[in-house]
C-alpha positions in Angstrom: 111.5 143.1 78.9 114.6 141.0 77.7 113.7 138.4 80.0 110.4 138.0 77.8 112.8 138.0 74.5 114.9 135.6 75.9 112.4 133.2 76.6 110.2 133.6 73.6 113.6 133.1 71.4 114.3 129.9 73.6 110.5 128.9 73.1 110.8 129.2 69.3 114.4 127.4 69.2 112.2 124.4 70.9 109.7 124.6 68.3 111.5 124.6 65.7 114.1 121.7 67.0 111.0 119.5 67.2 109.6 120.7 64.1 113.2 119.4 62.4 113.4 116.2 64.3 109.6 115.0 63.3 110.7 116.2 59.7 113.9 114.6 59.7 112.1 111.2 61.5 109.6 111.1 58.2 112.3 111.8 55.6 114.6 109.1 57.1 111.2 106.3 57.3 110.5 107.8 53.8 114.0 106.6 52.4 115.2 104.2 54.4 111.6 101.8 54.5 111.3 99.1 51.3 108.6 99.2 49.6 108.0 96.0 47.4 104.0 96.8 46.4 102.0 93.6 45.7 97.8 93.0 44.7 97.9 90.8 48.3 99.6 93.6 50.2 97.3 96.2 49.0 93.7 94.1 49.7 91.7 95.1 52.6 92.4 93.2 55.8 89.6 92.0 58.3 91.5 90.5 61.4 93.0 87.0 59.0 88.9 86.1 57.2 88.1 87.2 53.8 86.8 90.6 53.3 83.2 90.1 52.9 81.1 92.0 49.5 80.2 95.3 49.5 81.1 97.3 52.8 78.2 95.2 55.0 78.9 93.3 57.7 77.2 91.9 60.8 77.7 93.5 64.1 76.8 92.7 67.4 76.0 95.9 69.4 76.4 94.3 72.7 80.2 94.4 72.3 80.0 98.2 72.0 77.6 98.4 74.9 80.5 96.4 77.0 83.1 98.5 75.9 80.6 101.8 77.0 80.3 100.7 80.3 84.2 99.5 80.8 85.0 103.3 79.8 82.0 104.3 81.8 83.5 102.8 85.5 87.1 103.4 84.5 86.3 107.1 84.1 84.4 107.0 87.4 87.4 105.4 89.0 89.4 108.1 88.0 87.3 110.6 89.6 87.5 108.2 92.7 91.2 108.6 93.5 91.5 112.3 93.8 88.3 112.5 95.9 90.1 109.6 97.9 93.7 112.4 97.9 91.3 115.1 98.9 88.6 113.2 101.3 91.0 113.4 104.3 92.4 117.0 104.2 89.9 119.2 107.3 86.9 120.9 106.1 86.0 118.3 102.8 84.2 115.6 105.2 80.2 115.6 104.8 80.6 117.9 101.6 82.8 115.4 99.6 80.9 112.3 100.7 77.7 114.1 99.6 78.9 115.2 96.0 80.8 111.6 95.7 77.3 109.7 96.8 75.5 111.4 94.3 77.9 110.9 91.6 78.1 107.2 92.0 74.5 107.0 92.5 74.4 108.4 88.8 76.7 105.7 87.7 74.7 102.9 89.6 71.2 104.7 88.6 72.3 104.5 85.2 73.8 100.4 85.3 70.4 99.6 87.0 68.5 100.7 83.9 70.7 99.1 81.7 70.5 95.6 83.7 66.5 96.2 84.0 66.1 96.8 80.2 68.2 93.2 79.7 71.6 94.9 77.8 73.3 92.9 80.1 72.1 89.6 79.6 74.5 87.8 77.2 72.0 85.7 74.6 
């Protein structure tokens, strides 16, 4: 039972040392930062152009369907190296090659539509 103390004290000593470091972190940015506020400091920023009227602006979706498929294949690839790890061990052969053919035939199921329905096609 003192062994459980002893740890659980330990445990909150942690928590509260990183409690006081992320509070003594802020108060030190807090005092030591400047802070010289200006109108051109405080206007809205849109990557060095102009902010444009009233909260509308032109978007191309393709961009976010790039992205999509970027986070779509590095996922995958994750899930690719342990299967890679665990491919080799005895008794994973046909099982693992099975369950990794269908996953990537997901993936490739799923690019095919999307290069059939033309998302691909830079215009």
């Amino acid at each position: 039972m003192d062994g459980y103390l002893g740890s659980y004290a330990s445990l909150g000593l942690l928590l509260l040392a990183g409690i006081g470091f992320v509070g003594v972190a802020m108060t030190a940015n807090r005092v030591l930062r400047p802070s010289l506020p200006s109108p051109a400091k405080q206007s809205t920023y849109e990557c060095g152009v102009d902010p444009v009227g009233g909260g509308w602006a032109q978007t191309q979706i393709r961009y976010y369907v790039y992205a999509y498929l970027y986070v779509l294949f590095a996922v995958e690839s994750v899930f690719l190296l342990p299967w890679a790890v665990v491919f080799d061990r005895p008794g994973f052969g046909l099982s693992s090659i099975l369950e990794m053919g269908l996953f990537v035939a997901l993936l490739a199921l799923g690019l095919l539509y999307a290069w059939r329905k033309g998302v691909l096609r830079w215009v």
